[in-house]
NUKOLMI-879474 format. One record per residue: chain; x, y, z of N, C-alpha, C in turn; residue in three letters. Coordinates in pm, 1 decimal, always signed. Layout:
BEGIN
chain; n_u; n_v; n_w; ca_u; ca_v; ca_w; c_u; c_v; c_w; res
A; X; Y; Z; X; Y; Z; X; Y; Z; ALA
...
//
This chain:
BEGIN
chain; n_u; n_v; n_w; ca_u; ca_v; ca_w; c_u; c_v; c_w; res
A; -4311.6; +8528.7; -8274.9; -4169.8; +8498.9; -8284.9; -4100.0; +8619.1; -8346.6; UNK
A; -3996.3; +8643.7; -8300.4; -3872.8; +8729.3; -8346.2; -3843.7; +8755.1; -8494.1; UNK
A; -3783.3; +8805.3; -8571.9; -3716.7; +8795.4; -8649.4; -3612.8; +8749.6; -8671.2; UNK
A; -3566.8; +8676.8; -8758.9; -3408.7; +8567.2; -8710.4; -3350.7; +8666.1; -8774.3; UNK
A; -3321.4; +8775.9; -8703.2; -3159.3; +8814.8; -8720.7; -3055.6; +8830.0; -8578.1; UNK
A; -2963.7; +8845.9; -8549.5; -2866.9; +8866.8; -8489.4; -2940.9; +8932.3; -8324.3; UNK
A; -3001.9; +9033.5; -8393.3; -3055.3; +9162.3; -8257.9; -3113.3; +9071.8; -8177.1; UNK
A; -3202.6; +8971.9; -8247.1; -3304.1; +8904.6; -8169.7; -3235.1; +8735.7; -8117.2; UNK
A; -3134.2; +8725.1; -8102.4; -3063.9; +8593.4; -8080.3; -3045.7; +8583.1; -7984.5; UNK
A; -3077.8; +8495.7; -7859.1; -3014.5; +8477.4; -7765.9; -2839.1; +8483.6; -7733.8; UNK
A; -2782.3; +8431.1; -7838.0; -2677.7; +8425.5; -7834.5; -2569.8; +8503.3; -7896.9; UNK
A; -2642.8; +8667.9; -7915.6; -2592.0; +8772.4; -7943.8; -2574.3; +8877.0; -7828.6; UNK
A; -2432.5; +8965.4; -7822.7; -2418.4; +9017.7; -7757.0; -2397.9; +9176.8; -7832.7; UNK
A; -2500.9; +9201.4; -7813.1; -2511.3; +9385.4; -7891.5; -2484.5; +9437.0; -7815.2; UNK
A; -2385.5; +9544.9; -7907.7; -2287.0; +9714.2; -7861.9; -2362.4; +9782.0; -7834.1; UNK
A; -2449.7; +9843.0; -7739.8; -2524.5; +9994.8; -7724.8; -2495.3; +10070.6; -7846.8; UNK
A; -2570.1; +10130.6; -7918.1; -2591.1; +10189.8; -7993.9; -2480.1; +10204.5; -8100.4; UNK
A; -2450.0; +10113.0; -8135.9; -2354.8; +10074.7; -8248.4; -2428.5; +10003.2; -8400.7; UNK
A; -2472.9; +9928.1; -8332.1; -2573.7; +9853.1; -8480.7; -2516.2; +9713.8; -8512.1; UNK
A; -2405.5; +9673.5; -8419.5; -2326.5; +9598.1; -8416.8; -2301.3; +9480.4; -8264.1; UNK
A; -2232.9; +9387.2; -8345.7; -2211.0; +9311.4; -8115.8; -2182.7; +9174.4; -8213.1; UNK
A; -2112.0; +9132.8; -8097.1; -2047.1; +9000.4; -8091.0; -2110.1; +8836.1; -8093.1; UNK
A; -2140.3; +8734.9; -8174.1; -2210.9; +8613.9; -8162.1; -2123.5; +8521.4; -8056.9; UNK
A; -2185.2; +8489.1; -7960.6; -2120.7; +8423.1; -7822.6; -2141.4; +8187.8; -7856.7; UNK
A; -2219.1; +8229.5; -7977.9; -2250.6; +8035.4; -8033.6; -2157.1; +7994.9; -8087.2; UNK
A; -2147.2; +8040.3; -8191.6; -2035.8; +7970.3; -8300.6; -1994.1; +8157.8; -8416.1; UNK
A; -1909.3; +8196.3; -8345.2; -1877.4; +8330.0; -8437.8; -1776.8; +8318.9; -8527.8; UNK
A; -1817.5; +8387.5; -8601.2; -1712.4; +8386.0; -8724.9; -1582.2; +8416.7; -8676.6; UNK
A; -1468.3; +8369.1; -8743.2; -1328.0; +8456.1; -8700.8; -1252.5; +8459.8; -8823.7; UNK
A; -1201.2; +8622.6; -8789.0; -1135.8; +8660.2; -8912.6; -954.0; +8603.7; -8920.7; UNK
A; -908.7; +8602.2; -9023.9; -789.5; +8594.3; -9089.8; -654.4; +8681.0; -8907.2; UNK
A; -734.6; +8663.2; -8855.1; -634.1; +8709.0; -8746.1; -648.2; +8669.0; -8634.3; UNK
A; -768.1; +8540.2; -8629.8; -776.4; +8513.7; -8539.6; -854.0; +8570.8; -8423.7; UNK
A; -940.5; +8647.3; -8456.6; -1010.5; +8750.1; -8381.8; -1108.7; +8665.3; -8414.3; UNK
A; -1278.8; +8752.0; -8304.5; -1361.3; +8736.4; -8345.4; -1462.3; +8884.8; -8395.2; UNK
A; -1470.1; +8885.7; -8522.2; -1538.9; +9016.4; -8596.2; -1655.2; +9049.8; -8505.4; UNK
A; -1690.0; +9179.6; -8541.1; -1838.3; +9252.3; -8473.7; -1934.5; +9205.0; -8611.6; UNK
A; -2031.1; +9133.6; -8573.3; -2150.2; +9133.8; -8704.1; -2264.3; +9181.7; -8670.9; UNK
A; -2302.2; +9188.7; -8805.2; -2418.7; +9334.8; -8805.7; -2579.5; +9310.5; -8718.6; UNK
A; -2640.4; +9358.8; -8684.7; -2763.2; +9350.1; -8610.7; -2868.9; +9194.8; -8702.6; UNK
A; -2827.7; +9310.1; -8807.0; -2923.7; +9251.0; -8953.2; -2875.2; +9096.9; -8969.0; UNK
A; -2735.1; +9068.4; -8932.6; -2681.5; +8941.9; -8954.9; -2770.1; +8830.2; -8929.5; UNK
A; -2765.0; +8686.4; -8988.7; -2864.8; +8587.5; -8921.5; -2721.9; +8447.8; -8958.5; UNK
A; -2803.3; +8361.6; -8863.8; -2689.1; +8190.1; -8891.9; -2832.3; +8087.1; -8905.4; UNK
A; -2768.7; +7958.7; -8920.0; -2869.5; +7848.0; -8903.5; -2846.9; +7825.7; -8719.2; UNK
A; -2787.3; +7901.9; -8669.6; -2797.7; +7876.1; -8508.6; -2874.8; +7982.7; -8406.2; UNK
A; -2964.7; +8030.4; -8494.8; -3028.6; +8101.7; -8485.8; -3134.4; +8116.1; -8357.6; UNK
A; -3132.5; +8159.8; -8218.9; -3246.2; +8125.3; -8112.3; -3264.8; +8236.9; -8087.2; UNK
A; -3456.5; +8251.7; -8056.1; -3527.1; +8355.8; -8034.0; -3498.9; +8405.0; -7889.8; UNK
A; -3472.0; +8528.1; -7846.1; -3398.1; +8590.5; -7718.4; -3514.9; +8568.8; -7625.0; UNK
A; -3663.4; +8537.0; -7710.7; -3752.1; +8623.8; -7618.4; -3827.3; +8447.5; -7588.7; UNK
A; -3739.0; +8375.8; -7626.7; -3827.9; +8230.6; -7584.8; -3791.2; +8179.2; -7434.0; UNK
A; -3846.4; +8127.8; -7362.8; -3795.8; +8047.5; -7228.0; -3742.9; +7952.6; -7213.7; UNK
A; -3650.1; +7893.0; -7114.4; -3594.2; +7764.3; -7141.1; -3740.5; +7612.8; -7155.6; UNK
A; -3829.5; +7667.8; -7103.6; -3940.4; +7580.1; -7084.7; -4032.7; +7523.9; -7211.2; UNK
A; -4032.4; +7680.6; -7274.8; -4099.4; +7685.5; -7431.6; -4017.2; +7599.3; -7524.6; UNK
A; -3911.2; +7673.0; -7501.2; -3791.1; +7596.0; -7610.6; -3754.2; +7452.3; -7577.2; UNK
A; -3802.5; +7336.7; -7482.7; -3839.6; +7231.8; -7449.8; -3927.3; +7205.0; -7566.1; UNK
A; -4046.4; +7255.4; -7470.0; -4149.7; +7228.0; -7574.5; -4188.0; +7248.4; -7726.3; UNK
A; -4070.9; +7348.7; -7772.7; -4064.3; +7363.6; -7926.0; -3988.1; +7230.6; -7976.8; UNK
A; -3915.7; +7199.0; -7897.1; -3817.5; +7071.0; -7935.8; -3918.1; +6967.8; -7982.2; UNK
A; -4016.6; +6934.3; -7845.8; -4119.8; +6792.5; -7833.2; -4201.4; +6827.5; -7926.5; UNK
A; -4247.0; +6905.5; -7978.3; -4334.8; +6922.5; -8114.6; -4232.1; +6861.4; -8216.2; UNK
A; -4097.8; +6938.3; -8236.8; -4059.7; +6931.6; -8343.9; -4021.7; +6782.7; -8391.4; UNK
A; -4009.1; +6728.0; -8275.6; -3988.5; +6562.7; -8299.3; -4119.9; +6507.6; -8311.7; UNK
A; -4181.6; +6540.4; -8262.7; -4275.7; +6461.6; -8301.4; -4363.9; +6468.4; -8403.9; UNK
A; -4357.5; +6585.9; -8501.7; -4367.0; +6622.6; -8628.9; -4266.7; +6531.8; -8740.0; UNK
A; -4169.4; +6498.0; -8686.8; -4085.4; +6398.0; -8727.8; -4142.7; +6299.3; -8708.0; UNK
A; -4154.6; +6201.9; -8623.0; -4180.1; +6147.4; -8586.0; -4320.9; +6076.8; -8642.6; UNK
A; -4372.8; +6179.0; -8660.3; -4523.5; +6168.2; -8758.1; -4482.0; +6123.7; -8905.4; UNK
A; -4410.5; +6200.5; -8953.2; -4353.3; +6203.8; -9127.1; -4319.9; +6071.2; -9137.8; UNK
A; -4264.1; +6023.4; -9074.2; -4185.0; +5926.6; -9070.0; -4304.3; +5810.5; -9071.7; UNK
A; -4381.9; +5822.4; -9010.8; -4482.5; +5690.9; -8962.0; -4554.9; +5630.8; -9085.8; UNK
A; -4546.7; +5476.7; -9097.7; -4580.3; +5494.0; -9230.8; -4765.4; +5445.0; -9237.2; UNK
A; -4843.1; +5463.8; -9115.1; -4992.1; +5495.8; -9107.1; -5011.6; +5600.1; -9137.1; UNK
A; -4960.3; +5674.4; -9160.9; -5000.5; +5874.7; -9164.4; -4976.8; +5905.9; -9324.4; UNK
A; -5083.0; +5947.4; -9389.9; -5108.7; +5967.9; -9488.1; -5046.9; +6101.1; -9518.3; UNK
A; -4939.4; +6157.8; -9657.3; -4837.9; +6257.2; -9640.7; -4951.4; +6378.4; -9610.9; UNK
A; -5057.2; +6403.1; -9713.4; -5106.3; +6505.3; -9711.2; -5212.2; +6534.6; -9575.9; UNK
A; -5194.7; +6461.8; -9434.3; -5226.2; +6447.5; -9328.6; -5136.9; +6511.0; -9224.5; UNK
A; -4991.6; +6499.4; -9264.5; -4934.0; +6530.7; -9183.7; -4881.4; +6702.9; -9138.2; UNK
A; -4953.0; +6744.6; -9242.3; -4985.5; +6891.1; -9288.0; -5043.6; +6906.6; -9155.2; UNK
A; -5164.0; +6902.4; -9170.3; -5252.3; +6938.1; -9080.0; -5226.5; +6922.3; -8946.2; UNK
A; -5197.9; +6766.7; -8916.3; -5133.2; +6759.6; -8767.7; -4988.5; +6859.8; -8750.3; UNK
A; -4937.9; +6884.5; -8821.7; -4809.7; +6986.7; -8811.0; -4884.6; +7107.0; -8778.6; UNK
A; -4974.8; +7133.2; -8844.9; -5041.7; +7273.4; -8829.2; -5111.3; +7345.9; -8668.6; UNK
A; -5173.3; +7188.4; -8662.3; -5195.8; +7204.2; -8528.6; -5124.9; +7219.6; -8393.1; UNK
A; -5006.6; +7133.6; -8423.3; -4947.4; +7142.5; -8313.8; -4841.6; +7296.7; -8318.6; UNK
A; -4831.0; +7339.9; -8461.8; -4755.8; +7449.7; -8396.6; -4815.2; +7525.4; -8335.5; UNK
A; -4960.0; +7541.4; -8341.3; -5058.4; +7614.5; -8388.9; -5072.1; +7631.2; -8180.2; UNK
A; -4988.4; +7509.3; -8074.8; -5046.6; +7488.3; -7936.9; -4870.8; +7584.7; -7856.5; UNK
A; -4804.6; +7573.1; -8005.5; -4652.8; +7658.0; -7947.8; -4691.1; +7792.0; -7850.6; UNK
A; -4606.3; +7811.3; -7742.0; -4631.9; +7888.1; -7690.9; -4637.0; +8059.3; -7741.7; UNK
A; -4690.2; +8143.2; -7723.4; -4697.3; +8275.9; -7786.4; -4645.9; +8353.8; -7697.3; UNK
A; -4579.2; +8462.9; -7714.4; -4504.6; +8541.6; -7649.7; -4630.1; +8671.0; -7661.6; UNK
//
């Protein structure tokens, strides 16, 4: 996986060799109504890896619920659910 900053976001649009580019999700806007250039380095909580597929990122979803889904269950012993978490990220696809 990527680094969650900006460069690596799907939903970043980087300037050629600026260090800079535009967030196309939810971008900040300044006091004028614009929308600012933020930095490469920048990161959000809306954060998506550029280099994932629409197919993977399915399947990152169906883990992630069902890691929920687990927590939640009240047969599943807490310090159990470790492990089954572990595993299943453990089947996430690798780039």
């Amino acid at each position: 996986m990527n680094e969650r900053v900006c460069r690596n976001c799907k939903w970043y649009d980087q300037l050629p060799e600026k260090g800079n580019g535009t967030c196309k999700r939810h971008p900040p806007i300044n006091l004028d109504g614009e929308h600012p250039y933020t930095d490469d380095e920048n990161f959000c909580g809306e954060w998506s890896d550029v280099s994932i597929i629409p197919g993977q990122e399915d399947f990152q979803e169906l883990i992630r619920r069902f890691a929920v889904a687990l927590a939640a269950s009240s047969r599943v012993e807490m310090e159990d659910v470790w492990e089954y978490a572990t595993r299943f990220a453990e089947t996430e696809p690798q780039i």
